[in-house]
DRENDO-384087 format. One record per residue: residue number from 1; residue in three letters; x, y, z of N, C-alpha, C in turn. Coordinates in steps of 0.05 Angstrom, whole numbers. Example, Ala and Ser with C-alpha at 12.3 -4.5 7.8 and 13.67 -1.06 7.14 Angstrom:
<fivexs>
(1, "Ala", (264, -114, 156), (246, -90, 156), (264, -66, 156))
(2, "Ser", (257, -45, 142), (273, -21, 143), (258, 1, 157))
</fivexs>
This chain:
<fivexs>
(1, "Unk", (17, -24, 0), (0, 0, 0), (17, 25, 0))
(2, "Unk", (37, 15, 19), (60, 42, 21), (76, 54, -8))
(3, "Unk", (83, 27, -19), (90, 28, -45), (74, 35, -68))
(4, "Unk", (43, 36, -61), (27, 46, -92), (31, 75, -76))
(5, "Unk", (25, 88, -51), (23, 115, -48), (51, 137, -60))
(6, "Unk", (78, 118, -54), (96, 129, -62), (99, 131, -88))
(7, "Unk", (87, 115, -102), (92, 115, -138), (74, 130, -157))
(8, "Unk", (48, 137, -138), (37, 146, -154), (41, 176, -167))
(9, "Unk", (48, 199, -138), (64, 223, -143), (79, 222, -171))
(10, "Unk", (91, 200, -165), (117, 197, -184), (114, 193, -208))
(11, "Unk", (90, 175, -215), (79, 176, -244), (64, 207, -249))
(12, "Unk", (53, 217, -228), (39, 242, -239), (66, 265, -245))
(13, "Unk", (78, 261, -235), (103, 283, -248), (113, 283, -271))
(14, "Unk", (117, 254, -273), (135, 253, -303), (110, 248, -312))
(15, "Unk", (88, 247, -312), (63, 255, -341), (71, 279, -341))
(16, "Unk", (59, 300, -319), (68, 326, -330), (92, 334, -338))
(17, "Unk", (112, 325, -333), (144, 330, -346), (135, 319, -370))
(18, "Unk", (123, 299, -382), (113, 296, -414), (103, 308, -423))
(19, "Unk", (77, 321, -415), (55, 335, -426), (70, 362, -425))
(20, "Unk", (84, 377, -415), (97, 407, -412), (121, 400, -441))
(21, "Unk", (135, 386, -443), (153, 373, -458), (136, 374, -485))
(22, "Unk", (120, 364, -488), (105, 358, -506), (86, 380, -516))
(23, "Unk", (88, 401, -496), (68, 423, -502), (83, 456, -522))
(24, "Unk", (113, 451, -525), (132, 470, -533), (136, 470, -558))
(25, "Unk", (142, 492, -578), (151, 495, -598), (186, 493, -596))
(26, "Unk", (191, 485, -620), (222, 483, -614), (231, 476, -645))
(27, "Unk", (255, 465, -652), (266, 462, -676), (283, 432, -673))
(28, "Unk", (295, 411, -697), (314, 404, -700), (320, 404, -726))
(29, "Unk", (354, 383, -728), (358, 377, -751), (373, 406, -774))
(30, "Unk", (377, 429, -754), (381, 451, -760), (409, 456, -767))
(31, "Unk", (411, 465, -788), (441, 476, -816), (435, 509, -818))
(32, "Unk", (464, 513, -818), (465, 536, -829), (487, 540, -855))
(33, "Unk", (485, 553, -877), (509, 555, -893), (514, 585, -900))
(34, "Unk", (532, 589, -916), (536, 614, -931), (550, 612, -952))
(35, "Unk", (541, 609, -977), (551, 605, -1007), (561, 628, -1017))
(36, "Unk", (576, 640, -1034), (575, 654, -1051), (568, 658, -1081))
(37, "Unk", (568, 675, -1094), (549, 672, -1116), (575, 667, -1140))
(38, "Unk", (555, 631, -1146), (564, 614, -1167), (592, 592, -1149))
(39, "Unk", (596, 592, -1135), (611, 580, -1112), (599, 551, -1094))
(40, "Unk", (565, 556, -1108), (556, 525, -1093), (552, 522, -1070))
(41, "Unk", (546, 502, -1046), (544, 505, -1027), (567, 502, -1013))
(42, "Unk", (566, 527, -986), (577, 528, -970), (589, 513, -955))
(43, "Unk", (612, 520, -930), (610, 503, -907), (580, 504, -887))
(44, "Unk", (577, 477, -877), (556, 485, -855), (559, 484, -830))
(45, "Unk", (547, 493, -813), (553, 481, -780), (521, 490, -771))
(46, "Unk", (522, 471, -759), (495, 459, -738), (484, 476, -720))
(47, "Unk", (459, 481, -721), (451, 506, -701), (432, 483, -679))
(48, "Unk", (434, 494, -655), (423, 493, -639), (396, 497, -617))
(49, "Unk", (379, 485, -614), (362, 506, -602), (360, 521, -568))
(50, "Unk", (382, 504, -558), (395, 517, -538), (410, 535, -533))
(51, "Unk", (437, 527, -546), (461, 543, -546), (463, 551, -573))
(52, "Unk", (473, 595, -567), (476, 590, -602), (501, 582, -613))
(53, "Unk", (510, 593, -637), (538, 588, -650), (559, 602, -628))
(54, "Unk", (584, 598, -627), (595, 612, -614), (621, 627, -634))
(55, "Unk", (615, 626, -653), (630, 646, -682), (612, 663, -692))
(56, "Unk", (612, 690, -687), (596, 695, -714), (583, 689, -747))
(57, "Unk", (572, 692, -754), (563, 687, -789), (571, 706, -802))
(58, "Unk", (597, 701, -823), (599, 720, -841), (589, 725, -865))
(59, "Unk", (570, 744, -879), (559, 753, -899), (570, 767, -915))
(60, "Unk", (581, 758, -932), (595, 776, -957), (571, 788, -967))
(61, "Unk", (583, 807, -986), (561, 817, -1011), (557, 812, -1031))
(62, "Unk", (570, 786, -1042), (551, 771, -1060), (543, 740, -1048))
(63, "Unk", (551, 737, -1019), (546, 721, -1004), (508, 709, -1007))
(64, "Unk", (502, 686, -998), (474, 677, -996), (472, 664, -970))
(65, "Unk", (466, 670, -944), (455, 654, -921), (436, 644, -928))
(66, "Unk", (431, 615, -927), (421, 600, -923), (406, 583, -892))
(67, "Unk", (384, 581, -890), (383, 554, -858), (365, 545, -865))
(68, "Unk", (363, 507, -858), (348, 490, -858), (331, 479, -837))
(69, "Unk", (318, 480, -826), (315, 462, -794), (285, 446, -800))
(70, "Unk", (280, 427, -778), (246, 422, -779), (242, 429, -755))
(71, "Unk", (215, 450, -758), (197, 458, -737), (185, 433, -717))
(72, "Unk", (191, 437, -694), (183, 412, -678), (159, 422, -655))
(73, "Unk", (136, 416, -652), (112, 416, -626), (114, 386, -602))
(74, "Unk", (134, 393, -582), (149, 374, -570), (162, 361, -584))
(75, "Unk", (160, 329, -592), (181, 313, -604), (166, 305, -629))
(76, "Unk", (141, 317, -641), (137, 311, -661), (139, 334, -685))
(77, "Unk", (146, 329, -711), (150, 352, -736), (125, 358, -738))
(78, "Unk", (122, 384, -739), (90, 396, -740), (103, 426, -756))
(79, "Unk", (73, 438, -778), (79, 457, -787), (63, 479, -777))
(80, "Unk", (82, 494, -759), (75, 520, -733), (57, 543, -760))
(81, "Unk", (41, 560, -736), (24, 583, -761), (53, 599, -763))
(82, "Unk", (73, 613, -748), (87, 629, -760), (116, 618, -749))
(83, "Unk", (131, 628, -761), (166, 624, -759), (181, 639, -768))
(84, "Unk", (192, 653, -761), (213, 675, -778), (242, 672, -761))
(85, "Unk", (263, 685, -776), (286, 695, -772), (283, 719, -762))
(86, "Unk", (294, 734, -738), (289, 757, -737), (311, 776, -726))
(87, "Unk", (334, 793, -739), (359, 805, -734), (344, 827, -719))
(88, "Unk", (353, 840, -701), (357, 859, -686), (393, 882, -684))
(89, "Unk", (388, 899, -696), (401, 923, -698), (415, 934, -671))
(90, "Unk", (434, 924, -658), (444, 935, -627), (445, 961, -622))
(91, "Unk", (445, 975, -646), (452, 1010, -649), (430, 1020, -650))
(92, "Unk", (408, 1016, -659), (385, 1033, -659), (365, 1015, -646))
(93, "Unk", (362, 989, -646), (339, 964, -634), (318, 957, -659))
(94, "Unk", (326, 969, -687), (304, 963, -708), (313, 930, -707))
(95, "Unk", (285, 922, -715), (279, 893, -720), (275, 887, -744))
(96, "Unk", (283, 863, -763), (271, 854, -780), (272, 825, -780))
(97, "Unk", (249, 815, -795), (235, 787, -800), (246, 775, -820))
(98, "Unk", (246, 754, -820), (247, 740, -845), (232, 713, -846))
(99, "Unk", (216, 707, -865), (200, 688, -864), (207, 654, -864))
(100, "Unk", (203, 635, -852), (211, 614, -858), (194, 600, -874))
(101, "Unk", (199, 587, -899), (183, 579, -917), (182, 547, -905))
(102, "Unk", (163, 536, -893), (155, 514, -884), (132, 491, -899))
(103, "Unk", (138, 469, -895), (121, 452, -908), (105, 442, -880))
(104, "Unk", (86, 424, -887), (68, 412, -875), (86, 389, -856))
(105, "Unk", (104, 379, -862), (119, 366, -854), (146, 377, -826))
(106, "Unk", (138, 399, -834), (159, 423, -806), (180, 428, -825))
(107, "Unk", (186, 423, -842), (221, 434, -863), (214, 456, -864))
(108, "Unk", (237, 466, -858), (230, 498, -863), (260, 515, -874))
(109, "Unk", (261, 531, -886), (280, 537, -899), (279, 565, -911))
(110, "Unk", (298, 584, -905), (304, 617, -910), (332, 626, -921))
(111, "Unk", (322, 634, -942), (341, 654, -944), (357, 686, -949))
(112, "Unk", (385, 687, -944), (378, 718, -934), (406, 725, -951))
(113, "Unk", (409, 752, -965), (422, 763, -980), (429, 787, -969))
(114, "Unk", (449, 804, -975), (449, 837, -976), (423, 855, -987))
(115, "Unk", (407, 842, -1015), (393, 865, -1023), (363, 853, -995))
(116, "Unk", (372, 840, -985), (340, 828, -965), (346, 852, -948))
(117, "Unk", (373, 859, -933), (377, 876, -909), (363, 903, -919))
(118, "Unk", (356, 919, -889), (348, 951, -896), (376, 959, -892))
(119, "Unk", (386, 981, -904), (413, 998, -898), (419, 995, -876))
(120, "Unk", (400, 1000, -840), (418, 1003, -824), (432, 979, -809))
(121, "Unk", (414, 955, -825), (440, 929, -818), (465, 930, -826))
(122, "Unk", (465, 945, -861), (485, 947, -878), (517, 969, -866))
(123, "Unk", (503, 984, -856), (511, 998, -842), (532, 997, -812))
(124, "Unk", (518, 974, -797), (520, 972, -768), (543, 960, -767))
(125, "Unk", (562, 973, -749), (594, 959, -738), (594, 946, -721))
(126, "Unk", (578, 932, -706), (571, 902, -692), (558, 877, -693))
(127, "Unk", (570, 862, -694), (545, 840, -703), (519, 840, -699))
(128, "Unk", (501, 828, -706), (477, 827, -708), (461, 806, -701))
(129, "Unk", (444, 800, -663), (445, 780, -669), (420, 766, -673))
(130, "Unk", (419, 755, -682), (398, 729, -697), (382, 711, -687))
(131, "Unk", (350, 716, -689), (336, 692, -675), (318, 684, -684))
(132, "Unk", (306, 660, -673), (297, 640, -689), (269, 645, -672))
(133, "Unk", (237, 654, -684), (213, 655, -671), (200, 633, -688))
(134, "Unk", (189, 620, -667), (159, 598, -673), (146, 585, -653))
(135, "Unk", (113, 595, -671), (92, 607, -653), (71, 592, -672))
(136, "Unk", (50, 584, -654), (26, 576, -675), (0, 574, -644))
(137, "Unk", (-26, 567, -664), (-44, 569, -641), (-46, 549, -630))
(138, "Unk", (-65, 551, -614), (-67, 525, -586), (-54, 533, -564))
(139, "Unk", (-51, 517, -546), (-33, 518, -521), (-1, 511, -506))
(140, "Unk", (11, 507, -531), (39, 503, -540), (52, 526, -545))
(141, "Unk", (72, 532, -524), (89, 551, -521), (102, 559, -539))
(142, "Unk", (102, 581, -547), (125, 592, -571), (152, 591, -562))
(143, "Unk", (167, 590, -585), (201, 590, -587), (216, 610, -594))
(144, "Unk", (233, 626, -582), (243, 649, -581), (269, 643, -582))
(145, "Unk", (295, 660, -583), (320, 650, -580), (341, 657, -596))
(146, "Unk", (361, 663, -586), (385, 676, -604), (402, 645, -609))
(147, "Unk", (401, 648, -642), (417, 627, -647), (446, 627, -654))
(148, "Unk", (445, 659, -667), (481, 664, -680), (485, 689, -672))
(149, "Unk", (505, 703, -686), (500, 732, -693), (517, 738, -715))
(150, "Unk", (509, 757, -734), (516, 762, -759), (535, 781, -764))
(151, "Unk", (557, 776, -780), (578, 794, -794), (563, 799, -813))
(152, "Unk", (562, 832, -828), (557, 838, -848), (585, 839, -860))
(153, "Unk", (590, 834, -876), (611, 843, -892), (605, 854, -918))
(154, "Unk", (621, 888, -927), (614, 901, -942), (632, 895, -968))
(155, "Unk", (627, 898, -992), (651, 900, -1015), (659, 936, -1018))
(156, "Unk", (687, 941, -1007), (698, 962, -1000), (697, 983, -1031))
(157, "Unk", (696, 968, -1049), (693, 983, -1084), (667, 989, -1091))
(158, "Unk", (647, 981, -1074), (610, 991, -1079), (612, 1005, -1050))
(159, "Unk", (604, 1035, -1059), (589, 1055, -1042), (571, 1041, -1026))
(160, "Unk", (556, 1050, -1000), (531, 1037, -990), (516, 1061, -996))
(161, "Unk", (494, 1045, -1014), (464, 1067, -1016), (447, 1072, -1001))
(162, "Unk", (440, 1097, -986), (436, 1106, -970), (410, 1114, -980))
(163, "Unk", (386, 1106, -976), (357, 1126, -988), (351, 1137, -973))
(164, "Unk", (343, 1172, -986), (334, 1188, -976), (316, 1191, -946))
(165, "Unk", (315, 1208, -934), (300, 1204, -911), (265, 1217, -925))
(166, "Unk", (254, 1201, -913), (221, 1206, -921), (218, 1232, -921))
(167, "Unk", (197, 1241, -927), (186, 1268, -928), (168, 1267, -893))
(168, "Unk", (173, 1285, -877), (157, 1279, -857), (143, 1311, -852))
(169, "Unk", (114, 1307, -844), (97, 1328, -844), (104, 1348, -818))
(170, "Unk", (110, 1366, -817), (114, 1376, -795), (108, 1408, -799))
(171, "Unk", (107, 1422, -774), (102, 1445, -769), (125, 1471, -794))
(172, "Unk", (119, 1481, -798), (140, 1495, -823), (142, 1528, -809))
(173, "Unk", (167, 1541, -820), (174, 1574, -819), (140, 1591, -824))
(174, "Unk", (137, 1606, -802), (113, 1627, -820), (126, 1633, -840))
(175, "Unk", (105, 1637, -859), (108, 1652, -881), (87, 1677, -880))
(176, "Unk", (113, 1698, -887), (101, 1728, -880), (88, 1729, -919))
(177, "Unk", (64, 1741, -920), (55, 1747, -952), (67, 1779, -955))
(178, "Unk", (78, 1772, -977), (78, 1803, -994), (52, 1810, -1011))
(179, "Unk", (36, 1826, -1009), (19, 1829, -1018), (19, 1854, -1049))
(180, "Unk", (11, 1846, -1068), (13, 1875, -1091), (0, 1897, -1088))
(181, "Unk", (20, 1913, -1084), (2, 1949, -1081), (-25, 1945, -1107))
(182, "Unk", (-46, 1957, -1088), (-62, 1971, -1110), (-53, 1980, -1128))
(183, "Unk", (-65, 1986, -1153), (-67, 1992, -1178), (-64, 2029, -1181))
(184, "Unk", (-51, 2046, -1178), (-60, 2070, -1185), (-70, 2083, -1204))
(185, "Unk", (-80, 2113, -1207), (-89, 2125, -1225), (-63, 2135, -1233))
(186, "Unk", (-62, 2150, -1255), (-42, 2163, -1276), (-44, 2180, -1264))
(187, "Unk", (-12, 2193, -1274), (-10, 2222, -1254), (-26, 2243, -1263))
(188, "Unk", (-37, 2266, -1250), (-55, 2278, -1259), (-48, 2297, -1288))
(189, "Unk", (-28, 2304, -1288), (-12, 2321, -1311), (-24, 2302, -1332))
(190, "Unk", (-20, 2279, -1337), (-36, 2261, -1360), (-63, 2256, -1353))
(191, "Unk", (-85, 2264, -1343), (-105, 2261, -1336), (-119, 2286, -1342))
(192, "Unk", (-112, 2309, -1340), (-109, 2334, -1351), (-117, 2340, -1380))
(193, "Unk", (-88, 2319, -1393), (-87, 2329, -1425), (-103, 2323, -1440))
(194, "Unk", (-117, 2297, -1429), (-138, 2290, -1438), (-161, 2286, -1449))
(195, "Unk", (-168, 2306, -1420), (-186, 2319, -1410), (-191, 2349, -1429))
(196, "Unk", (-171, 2360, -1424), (-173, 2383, -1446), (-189, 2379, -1480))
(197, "Unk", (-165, 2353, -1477), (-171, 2342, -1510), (-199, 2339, -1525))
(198, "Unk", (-212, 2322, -1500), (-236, 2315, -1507), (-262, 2351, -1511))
(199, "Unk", (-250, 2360, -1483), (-268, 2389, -1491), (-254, 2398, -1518))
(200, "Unk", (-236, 2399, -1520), (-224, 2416, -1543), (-248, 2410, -1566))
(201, "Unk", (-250, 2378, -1568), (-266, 2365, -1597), (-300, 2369, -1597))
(202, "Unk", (-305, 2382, -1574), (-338, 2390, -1575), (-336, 2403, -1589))
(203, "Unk", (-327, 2424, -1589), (-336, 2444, -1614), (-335, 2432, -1644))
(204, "Unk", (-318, 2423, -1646), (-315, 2408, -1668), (-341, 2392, -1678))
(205, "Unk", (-346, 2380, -1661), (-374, 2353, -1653), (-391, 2372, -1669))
(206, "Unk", (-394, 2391, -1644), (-425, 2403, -1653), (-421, 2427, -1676))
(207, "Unk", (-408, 2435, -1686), (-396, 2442, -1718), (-401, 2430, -1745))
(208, "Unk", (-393, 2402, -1744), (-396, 2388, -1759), (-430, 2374, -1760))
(209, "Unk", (-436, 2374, -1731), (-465, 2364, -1732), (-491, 2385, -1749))
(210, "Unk", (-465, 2410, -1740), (-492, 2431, -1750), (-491, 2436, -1781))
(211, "Unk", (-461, 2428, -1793), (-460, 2429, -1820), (-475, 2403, -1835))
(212, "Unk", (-487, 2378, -1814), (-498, 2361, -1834), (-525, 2357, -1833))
(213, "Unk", (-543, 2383, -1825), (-568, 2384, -1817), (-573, 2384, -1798))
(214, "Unk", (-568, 2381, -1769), (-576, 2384, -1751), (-609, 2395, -1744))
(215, "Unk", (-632, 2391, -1738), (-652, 2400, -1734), (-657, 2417, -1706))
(216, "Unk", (-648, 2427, -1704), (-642, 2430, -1664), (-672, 2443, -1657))
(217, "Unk", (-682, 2451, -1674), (-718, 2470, -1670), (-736, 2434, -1670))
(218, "Unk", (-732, 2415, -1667), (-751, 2383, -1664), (-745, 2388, -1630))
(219, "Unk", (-724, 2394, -1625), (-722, 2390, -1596), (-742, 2393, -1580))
(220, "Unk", (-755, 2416, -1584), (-782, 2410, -1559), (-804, 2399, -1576))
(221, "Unk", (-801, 2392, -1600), (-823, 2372, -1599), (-815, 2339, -1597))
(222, "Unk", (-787, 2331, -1597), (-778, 2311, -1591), (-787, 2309, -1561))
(223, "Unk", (-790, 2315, -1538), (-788, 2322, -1510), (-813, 2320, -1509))
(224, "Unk", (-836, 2338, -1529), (-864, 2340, -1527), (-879, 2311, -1531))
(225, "Unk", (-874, 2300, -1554), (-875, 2271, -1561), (-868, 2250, -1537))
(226, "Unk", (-850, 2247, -1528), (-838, 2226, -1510), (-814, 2242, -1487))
(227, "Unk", (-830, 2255, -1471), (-806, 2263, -1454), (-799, 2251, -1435))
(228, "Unk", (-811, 2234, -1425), (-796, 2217, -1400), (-774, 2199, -1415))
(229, "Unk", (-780, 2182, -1442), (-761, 2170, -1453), (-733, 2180, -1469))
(230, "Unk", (-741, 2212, -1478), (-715, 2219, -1487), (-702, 2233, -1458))
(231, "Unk", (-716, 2241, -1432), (-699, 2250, -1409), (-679, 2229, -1391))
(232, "Unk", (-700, 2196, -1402), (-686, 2184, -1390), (-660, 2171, -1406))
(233, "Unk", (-661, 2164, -1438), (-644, 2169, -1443), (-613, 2185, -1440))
(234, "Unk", (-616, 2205, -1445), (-590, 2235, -1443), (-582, 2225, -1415))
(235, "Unk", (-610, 2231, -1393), (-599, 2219, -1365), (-573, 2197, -1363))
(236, "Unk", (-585, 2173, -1385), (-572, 2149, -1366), (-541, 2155, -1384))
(237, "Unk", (-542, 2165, -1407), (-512, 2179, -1421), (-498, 2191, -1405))
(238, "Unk", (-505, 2210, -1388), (-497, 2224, -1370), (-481, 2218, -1348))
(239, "Unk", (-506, 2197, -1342), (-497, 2188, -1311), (-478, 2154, -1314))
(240, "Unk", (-479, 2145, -1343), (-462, 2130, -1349), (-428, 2143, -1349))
(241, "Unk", (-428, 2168, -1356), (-400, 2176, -1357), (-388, 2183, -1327))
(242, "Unk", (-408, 2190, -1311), (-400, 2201, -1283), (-402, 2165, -1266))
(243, "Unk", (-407, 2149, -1276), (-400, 2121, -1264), (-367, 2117, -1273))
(244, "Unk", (-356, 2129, -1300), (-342, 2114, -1308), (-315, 2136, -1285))
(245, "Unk", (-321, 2164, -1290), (-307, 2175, -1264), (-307, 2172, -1252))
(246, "Unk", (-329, 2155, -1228), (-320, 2150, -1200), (-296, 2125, -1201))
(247, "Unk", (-299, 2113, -1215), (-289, 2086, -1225), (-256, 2094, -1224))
(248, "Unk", (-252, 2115, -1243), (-225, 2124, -1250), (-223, 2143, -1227))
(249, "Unk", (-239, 2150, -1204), (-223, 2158, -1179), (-222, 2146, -1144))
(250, "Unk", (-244, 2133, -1159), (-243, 2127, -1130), (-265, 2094, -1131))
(251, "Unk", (-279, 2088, -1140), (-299, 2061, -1137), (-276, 2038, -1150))
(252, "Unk", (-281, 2014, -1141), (-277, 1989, -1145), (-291, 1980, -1174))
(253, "Unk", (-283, 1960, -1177), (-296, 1945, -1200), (-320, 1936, -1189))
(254, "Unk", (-324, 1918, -1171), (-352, 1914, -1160), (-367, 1929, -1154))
(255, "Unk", (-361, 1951, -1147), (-381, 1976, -1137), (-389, 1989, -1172))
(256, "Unk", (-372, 1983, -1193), (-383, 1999, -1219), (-407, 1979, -1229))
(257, "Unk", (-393, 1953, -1236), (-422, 1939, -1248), (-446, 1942, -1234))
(258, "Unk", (-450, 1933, -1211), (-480, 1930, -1202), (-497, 1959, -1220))
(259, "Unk", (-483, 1994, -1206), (-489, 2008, -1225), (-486, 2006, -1254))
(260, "Unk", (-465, 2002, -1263), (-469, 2002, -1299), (-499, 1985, -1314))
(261, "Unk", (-502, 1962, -1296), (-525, 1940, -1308), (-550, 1956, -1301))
(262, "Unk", (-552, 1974, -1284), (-579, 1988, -1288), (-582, 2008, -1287))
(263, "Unk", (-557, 2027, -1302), (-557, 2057, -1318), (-554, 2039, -1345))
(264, "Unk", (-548, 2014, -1355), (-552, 2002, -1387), (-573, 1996, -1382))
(265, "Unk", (-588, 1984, -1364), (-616, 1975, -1371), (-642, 1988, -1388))
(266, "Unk", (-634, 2017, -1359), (-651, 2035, -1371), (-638, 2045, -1398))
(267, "Unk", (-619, 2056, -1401), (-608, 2063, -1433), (-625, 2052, -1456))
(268, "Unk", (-619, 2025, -1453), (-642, 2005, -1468), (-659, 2008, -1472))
(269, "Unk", (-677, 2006, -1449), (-704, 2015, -1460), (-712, 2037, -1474))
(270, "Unk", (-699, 2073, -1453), (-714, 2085, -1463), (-709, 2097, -1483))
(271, "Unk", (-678, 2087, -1497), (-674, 2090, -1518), (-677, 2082, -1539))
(272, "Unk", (-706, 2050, -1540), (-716, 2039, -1563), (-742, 2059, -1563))
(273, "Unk", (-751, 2063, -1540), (-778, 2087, -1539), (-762, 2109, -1554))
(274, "Unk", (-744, 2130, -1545), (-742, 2148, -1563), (-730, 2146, -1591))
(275, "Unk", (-716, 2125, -1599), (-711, 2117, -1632), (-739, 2115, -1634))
(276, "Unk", (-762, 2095, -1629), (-778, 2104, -1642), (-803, 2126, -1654))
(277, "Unk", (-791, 2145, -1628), (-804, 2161, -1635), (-790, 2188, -1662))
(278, "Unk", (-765, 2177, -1658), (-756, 2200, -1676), (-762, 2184, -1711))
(279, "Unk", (-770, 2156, -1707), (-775, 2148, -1726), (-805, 2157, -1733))
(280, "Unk", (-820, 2150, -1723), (-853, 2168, -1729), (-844, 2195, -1736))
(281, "Unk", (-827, 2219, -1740), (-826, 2240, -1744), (-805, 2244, -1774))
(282, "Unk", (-788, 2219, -1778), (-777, 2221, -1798), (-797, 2209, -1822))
(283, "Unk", (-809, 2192, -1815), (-841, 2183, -1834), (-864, 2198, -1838))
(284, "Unk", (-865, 2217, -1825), (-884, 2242, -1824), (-874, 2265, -1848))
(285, "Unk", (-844, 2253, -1852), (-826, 2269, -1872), (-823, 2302, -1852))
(286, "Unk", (-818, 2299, -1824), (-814, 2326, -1803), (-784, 2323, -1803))
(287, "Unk", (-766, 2308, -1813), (-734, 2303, -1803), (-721, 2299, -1836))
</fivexs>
């Protein structure tokens, strides 16, 4: 009796030392190489899932890292949801992935070049070091773990290309506006001569009007006939020219149209009323 109480503990431990054993992600069967290009395969040496390498990995630049391993869920080959390679940057802490291309069977296999790295691996003057993640669902612990660490090695006759830094949005210098002076009037001395000019040519006007018949005695019967339409005519002539002077001293462009469209409106009209009336008087044979 003493002997089943003492044994039984003992079988329940090592189940669970099985079942915990059995519940982990992990790897074997794991190679690493590094070929060069047209050179064939490499030397290899054996990675571990305990201990990593204790040499660095050297990467030339036309170099090809290579690794082979099978994904293991305790002691059986199982194909995990994810697995990558993943270098870490000691100088800045950037990370990058690399995918392990796996079969259904746990083989899994990556490989990694110079054009795979971002610049600041390319860059970095300490090794780099290297680990091995695999993770899938269920209740089986993921695998984490530094396996090597990486020599970049550069070819000293190729520049390292460096791309630009992004465009990043940020707060910018005020910008003060220069704004364009208003528009001026002409100096008055030319505003003047003009001005003269145009009086100068009335006489002229009404000279020549009077040498080509002129009727100037219709006038009050032009007025008698239709006088709101020939007053409002002359009017809106009138007060069309004293729009066009405020304009040239002092009003805006927006302040002239609204007036101009209804000193032309009326123009319009009451100047088809008085054309026709001076027409009834030229058909009368009075003009």
């Amino acid at each position: 009796m003493r002997l089943l109480h003492s044994f039984v503990p003992s079988l329940l431990l090592s189940g669970a030392c099985i079942v915990s054993a059995a519940s982990s992600w992990s790897f074997e069967d794991a190679s690493i190489s590094v070929s060069g290009k047209g050179s064939g395969a490499g030397a290899k040496d054996k990675l571990s899932p305990d201990t990593p390498l204790a040499k660095p990995v050297s990467l030339g630049a036309t170099d090809t890292l290579k690794i082979l391993l099978t994904t293991t869920d305790g002691k059986t080959a199982k194909r995990p949801h994810q697995a990558f390679l993943t270098l870490t940057d000691p100088t800045s802490g950037l990370h990058e992935s690399f995918v392990f291309s796996v079969k259904e069977s746990g083989k899994a296999k990556v490989d990694l070049s110079h054009k795979d790295l971002p610049h600041q691996f390319l860059s970095s003057s300490k090794p780099i070091p290297a680990s091995i993640v695999i993770g899938s669902f269920g209740s089986s612990a993921p695998y984490k773990a530094k396996v090597f660490d990486l020599n970049i090695a550069l070819d000293p006759n190729t520049p390292l290309a460096v791309p630009e830094k992004p465009e990043r949005y940020a707060a910018q210098e005020e910008i003060h506006h220069i704004f364009r002076a208003e528009p001026r009037s002409p100096p008055k001395i030319i505003s003047l001569v003009f001005a003269v000019a145009v009086l100068g040519a009335l006489p002229v006007l009404f000279g020549v009007w009077a040498t080509l018949g002129a009727n100037v005695n219709h006038f009050g019967k032009a007025f008698g006939n239709a006088p709101i339409s020939h007053a409002l005519f002359y009017g809106s002539i009138v007060a069309m020219e004293g729009i066009f002077f405020l304009y040239y001293t002092s009003w805006k462009l927006f302040q002239v149209l609204p007036a101009a469209a209804v000193v032309g409106l009326v123009a319009f009209i009451s100047g088809s009323r008085a054309l026709s009336e001076v027409q009834e008087r030229r058909l009368a044979g009075l003009r």
